[in-house]
C-alpha positions in Angstrom: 82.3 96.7 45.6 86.0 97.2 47.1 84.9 99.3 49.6 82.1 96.8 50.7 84.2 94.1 50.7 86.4 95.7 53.2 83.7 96.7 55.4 82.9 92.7 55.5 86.4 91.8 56.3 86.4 94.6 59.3 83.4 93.1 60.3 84.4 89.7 60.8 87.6 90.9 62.4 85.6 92.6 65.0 83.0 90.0 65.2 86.1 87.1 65.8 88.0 89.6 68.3 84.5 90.0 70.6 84.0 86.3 70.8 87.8 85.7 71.9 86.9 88.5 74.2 84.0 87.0 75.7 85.4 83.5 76.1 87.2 84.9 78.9 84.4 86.9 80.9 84.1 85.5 84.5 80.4 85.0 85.8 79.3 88.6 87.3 79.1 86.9 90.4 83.0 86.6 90.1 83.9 89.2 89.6 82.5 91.5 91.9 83.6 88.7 95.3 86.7 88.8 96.8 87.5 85.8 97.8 90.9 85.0 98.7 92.2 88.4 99.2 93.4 90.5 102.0 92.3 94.3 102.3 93.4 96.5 104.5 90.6 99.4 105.7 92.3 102.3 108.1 89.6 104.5 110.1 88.1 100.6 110.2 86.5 101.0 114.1 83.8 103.5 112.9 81.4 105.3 110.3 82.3 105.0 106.9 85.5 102.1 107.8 83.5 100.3 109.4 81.0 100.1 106.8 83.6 100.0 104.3 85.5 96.9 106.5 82.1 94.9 106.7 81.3 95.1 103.3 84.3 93.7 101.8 84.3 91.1 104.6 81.4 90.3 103.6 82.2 89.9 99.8 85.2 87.2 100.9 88.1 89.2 102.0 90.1 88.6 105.1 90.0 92.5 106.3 92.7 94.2 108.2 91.3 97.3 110.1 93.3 99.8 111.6 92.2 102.9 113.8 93.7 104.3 117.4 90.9 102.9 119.5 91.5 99.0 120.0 87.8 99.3 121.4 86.2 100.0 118.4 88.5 97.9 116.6 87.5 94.6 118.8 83.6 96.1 118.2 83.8 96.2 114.7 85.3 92.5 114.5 82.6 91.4 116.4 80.1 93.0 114.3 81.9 91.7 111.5 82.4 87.9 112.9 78.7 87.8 113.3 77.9 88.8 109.7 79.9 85.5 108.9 82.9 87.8 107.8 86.5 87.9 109.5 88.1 91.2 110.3 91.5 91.2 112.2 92.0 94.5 114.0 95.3 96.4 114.3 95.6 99.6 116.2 97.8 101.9 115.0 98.4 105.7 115.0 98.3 106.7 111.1 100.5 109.8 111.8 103.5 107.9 112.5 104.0 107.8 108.9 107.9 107.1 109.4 107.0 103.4 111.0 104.6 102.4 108.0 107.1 99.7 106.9 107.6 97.9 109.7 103.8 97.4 110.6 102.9 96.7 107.2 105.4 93.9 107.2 104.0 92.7 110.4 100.2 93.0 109.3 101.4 91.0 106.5 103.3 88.2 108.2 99.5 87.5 109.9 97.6 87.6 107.3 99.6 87.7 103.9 100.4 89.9 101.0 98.0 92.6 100.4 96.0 92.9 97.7 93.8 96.5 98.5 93.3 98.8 100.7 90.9 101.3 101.2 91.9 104.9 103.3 88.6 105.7 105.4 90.5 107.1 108.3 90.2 111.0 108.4 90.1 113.8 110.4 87.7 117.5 110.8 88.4 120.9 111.6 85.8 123.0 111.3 86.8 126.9 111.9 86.2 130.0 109.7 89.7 130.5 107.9 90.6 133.5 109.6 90.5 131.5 112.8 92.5 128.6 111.8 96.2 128.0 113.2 99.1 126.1 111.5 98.3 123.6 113.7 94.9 123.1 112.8 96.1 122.6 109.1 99.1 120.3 109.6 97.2 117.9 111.4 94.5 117.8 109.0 96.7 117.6 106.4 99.0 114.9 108.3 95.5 112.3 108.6 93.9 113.3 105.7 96.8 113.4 103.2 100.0 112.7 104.4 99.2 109.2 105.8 96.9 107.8 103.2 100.1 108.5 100.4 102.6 107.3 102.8 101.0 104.2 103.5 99.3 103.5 100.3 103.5 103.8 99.0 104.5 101.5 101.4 101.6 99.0 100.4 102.3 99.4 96.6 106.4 99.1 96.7 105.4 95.5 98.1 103.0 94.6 95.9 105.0 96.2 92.6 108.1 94.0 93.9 106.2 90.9 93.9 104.5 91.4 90.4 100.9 91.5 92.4 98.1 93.6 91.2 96.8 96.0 93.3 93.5 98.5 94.3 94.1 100.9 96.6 90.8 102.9 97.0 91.3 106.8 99.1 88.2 108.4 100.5 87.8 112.0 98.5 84.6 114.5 99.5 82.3 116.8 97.9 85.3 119.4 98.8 87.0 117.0 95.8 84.7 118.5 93.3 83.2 122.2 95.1 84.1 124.5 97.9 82.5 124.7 101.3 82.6 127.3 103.6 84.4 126.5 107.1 86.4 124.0 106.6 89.5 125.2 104.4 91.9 122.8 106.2 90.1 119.6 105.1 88.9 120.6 101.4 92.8 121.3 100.7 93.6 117.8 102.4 90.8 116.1 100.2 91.7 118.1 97.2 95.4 116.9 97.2 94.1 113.3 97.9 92.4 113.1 94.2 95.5 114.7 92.7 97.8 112.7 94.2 95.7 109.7 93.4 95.5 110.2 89.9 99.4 110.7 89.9 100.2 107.0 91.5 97.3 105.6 89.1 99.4 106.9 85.9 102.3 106.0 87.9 101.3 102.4 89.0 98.5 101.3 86.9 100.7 99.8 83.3 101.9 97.5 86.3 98.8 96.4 87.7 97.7 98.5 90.8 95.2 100.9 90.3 94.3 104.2 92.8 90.5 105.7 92.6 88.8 108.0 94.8 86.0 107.8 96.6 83.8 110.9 96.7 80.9 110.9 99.7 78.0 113.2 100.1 76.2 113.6 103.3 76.7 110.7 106.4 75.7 111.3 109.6 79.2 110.2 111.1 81.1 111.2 114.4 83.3 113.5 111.9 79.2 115.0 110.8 77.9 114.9 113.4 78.6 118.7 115.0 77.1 120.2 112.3 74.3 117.5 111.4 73.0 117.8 114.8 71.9 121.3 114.1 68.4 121.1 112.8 68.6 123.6 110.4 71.9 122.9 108.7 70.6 119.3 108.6 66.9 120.5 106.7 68.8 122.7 104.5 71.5 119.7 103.5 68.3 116.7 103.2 66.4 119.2 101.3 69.4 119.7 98.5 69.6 115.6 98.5 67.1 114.6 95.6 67.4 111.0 97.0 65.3 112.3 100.1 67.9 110.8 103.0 71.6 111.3 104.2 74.0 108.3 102.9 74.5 105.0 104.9 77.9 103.5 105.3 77.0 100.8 103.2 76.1 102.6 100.0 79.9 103.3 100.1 81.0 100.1 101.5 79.1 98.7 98.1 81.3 101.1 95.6 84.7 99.9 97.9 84.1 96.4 97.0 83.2 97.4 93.4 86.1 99.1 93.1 88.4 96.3 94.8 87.1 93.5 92.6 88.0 92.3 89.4 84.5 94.2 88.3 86.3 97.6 88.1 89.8 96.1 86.4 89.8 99.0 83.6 88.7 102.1 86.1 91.7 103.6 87.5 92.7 107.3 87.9 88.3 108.3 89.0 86.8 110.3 91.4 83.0 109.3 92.0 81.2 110.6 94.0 78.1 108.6 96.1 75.7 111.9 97.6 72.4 111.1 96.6 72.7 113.4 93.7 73.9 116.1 95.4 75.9 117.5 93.5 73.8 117.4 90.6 71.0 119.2 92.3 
């Protein structure tokens, strides 16, 4: 009769602690806009940025995108603009990594403090590994590695200062998880980008800014499109994909604003990976 008695009294505790709990869930709606908030988006004039950049536009946010081409930049606004979004474009070379600072703080005296940012910019070199140079693999590992950290540091010393919270959202690969053949250069790069990640989430995240990764299967992008355009690397890659197509920018651009949102406030530290099931294939 004890013991009962004591299963009661856990059982009201838990019962009272759920309904405190619940008394302070937002509508789902809520949670998963972003209103109100500025996100920055490099790699922003193209493929998966652009995507990326128009989704959380579209979701509220006043987007920064970055890229080298002010072209694409000025397109992607446009696009953007007539979604009934706003995107602000600022070029900028990511592997000036030293200048970071100073841009950040002018990108934020525009638009204000930032409150995500998602690293979509990213570079290919595909060569059999024998073949490759040291140049080959610093410059892949300057864009694909170097520049996300560095500027995601920059991003969360600001937002750390001020007491902000923070989701800062870098763009893995199926190289995160497996190997592939041909292009040793960029599954190192992608690899250390989910290490590092998890690092600045155990680092960052008792203070408020998480870090996730994003893991992508097969998009036919400018960085895909070399090897995509061959028909029979392209049969053999749909025909592993049990979803029966290649991946659209916005079926990542969905998971980015997931993942920038109050929606995801307890995932920090992930890799996940949007292929199609792929990988599980």
């Amino acid at each position: 009769m004890r013991q009962i008695r004591k299963m009661r009294s856990l059982d009201e505790n838990v019962r009272g602690g759920a309904t405190e709990a619940l008394a302070g869930i937002a509508m789902p709606s809520e949670d998963y806009r972003l209103t109100g908030r500025h996100i920055v988006v490099t790699g922003g004039g193209r493929g998966l940025g652009q995507g990326i950049a128009a989704s959380a536009a579209i979701a509220g946010a006043l987007v920064t995108i970055i890229a080298r081409s002010g072209a694409q930049l000025d397109e992607t606004a446009q696009l953007i603009a007539e979604a009934g979004g706003l995107a602000r474009p600022y070029p900028l070379d990511l592997s000036d990594t030293s200048a970071f600072r100073k841009h950040l703080e002018v990108i934020v005296e525009r638009n204000g403090p930032i409150d995500g940012v998602v690293h979509a910019a990213g570079v290919q070199v595909r060569k059999k590994a024998v073949e490759l140079t040291v140049d080959d693999w610093r410059f892949v590992q300057t864009m694909n590695l170097e520049a996300p950290f560095f500027l995601s540091q920059e991003i969360a010393r600001m937002q750390l200062d001020e007491k902000r919270a923070g989701s800062h959202v870098f763009i893995g690969s199926l190289n995160s998880t497996i190997g592939l053949a041909g292009v040793a250069p960029y599954a190192a790069s992608k690899t250390g980008l989910l290490g590092a990640a998890r690092s600045l989430s155990t680092e960052w995240s008792g203070r408020g800014v998480r870090a996730n990764v994003i893991g992508p299967g097969y998009f036919h992008t400018a960085m895909t499109d070399g090897l995509l355009s061959q028909a029979s690397d392209h049969e053999r890659i749909l025909g592993r994909i049990p979803m029966g197509r290649l991946g659209d920018p916005a079926d990542v651009g969905g998971l980015a604003v997931f993942l920038l949102s109050d929606a995801s406030r307890y995932i920090t530290g992930q890799l996940i990976n949007v292929d199609g099931g792929w990988l599980a294939s």
